[in-house]
C-alpha positions as CSV (number, residue, x, y, z in Angstrom):
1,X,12.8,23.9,63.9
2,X,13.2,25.0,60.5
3,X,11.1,23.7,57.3
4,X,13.5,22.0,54.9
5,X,11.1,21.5,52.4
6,X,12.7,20.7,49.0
7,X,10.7,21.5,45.6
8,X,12.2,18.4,43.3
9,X,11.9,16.0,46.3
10,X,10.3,13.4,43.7
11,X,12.8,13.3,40.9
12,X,15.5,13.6,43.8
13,X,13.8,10.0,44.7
14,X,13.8,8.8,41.9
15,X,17.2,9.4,41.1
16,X,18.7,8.5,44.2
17,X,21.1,5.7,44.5
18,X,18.7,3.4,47.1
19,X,15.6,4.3,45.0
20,X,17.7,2.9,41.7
21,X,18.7,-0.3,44.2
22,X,15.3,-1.4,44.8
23,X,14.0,-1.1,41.4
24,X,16.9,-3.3,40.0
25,X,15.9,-5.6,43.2
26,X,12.4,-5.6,42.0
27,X,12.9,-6.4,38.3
28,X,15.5,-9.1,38.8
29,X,12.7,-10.6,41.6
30,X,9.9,-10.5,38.4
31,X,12.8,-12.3,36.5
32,X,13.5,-15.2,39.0
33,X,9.9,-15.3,39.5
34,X,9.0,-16.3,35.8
35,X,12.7,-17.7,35.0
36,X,10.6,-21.1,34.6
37,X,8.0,-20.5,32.3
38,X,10.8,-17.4,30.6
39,X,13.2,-20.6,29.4
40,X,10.0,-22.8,27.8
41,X,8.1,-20.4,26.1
42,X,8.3,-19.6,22.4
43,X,8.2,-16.1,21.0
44,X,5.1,-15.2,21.6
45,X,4.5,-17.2,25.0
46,X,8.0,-14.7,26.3
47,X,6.2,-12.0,24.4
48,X,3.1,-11.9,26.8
49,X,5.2,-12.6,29.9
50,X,7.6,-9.4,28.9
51,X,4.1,-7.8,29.1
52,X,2.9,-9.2,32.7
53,X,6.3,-8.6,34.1
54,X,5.8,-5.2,32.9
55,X,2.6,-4.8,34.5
56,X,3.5,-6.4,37.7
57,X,6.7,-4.0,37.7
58,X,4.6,-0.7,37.3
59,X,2.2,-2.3,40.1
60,X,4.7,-2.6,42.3
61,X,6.9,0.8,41.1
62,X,3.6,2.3,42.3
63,X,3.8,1.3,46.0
64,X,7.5,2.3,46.0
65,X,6.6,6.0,44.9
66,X,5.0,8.7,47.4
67,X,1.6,9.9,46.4
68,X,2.1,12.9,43.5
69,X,0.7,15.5,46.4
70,X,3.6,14.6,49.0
71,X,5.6,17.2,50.3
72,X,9.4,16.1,50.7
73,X,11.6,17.1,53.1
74,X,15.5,17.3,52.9
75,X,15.6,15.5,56.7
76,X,15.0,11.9,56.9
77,X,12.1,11.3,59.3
78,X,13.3,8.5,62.5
């Protein structure tokens, strides 16, 4: 068998279709999941959950992501 490794497997990823999907699935999750506390806070109540969303988003962006030292390969493991 043939290596098919590819050399911009990560921004390939990152730029797919799918990998865009889940991302918008994730944020709109954070949304629904703070859509209470979002509609009664003041300014700077919704300015500190803009922040923990944004952490919780870049937590979770994290586990999405293959380590930096993967190696990607143009064939989709079964």
């Amino acid at each position: 068998m043939k290596n098919q490794i590819v050399s911009d497997g990560a921004q390939r990823l990152q730029s797919s279709p799918e990998f865009q999907a889940r991302l918008r699935e994730l944020r709109q999750s954070l949304q629904s999941r703070h859509a209470a506390e979002w509609s009664q806070a003041g300014f700077f109540r919704r300015q500190v959950l803009r922040w923990q969303m944004a952490v919780e988003f870049r937590r979770e962006r994290r586990k999405l992501v293959p380590s930096v030292h993967s190696l990607y390969s143009s064939r989709i493991a079964a």
